[in-house]
C-alpha positions in Angstrom: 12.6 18.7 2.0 12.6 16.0 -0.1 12.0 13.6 3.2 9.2 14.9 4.0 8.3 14.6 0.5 9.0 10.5 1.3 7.4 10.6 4.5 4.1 12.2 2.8 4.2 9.5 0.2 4.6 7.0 2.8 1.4 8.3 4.5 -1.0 8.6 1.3 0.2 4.9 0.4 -1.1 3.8 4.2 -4.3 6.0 3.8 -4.8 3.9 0.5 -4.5 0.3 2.4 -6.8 1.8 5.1 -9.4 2.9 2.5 -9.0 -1.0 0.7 -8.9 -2.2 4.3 -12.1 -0.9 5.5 -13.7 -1.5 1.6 -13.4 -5.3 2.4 -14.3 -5.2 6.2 -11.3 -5.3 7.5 -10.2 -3.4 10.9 -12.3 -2.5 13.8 -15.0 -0.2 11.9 -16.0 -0.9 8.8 -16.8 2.7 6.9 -18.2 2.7 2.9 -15.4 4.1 0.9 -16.5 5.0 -2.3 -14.3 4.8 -5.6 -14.1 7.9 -5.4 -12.7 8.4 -2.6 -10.0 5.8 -3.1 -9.2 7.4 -6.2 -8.3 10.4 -4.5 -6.0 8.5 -2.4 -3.9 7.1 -5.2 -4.4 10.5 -6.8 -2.1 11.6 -3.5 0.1 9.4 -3.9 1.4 10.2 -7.5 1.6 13.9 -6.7 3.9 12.8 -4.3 5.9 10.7 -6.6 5.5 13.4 -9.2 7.2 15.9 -6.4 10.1 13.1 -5.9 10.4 12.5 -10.0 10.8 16.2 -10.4 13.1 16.9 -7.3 15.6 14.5 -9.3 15.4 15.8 -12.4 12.9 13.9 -14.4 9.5 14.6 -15.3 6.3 12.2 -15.8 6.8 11.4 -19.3 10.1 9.9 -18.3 8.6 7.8 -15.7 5.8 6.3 -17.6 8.2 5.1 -19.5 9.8 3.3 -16.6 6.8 2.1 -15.9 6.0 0.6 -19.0 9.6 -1.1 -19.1 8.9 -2.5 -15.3 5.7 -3.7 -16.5 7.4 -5.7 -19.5 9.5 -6.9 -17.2 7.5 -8.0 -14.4 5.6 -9.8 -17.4 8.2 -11.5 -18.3 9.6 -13.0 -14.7 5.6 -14.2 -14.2 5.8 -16.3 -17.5 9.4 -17.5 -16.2 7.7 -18.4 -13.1 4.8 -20.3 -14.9 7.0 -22.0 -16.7 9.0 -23.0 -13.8 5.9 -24.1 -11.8 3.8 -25.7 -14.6 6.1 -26.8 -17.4 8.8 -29.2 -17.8 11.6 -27.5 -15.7 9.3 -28.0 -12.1 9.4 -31.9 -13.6 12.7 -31.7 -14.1 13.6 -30.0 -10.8 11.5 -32.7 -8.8 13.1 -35.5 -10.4 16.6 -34.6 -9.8 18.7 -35.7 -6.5 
C-alpha cells in the first residue's frame, strides 16, 4: 500500500511543476492557474506525506520538527557556501597550486 502511497505523492509533486510550468508559460498551452489552485496542489501533496509520516509511525508534529532542523541546516551549508564563494577561503583556494 504504502507504494502507491509513493507513487501518489510522486504524481501530486508533477501536477505541482505542471501548474508552476504553465503559471510562467512554459509547455505547449499556457492555462491561468490561480493560487488557488496551486495551493491545492501542494495541499495534495502533504496529505500524501502525511499518509507516509503516519504509515511509519510518526505523526506531523514530529515532522515539523524535522523540518525546522533541515531548515537550520540548510541555512547553515548556504552561509558555508557564501563564505566559501565570497570570503577569504575562495581567495585562498585560487591562490593555492
Amino acid at each position: 500500500m504504502e507504494k502507491y502511497r509513493r507513487n501518489a505523492l510522486a504524481g501530486e509533486v508533477g501536477e505541482v511543476c505542471n501548474s508552476t510550468k504553465h503559471r510562467t508559460n512554459g509547455g505547449t498551452k499556457t492555462k491561468a492557474i490561480s493560487d488557488y489552485e496551486l495551493m491545492e496542489e501542494l495541499a495534495d501533496c502533504f496529505i500524501y506525506m502525511e499518509l507516509i509520516i503516519e504509515k511509519h509511525g510518526h505523526d506531523i508534529g514530529t515532522f515539523a520538527g524535522v523540518i525546522q532542523d533541515k531548515i537550520n541546516k540548510n541555512k547553515e551549508r548556504m552561509q558555508e557556501r557564501k563564505k566559501v564563494y565570497n570570503g577569504t577561503r575562495w581567495e585562498d583556494a585560487q591562490r593555492s597550486p
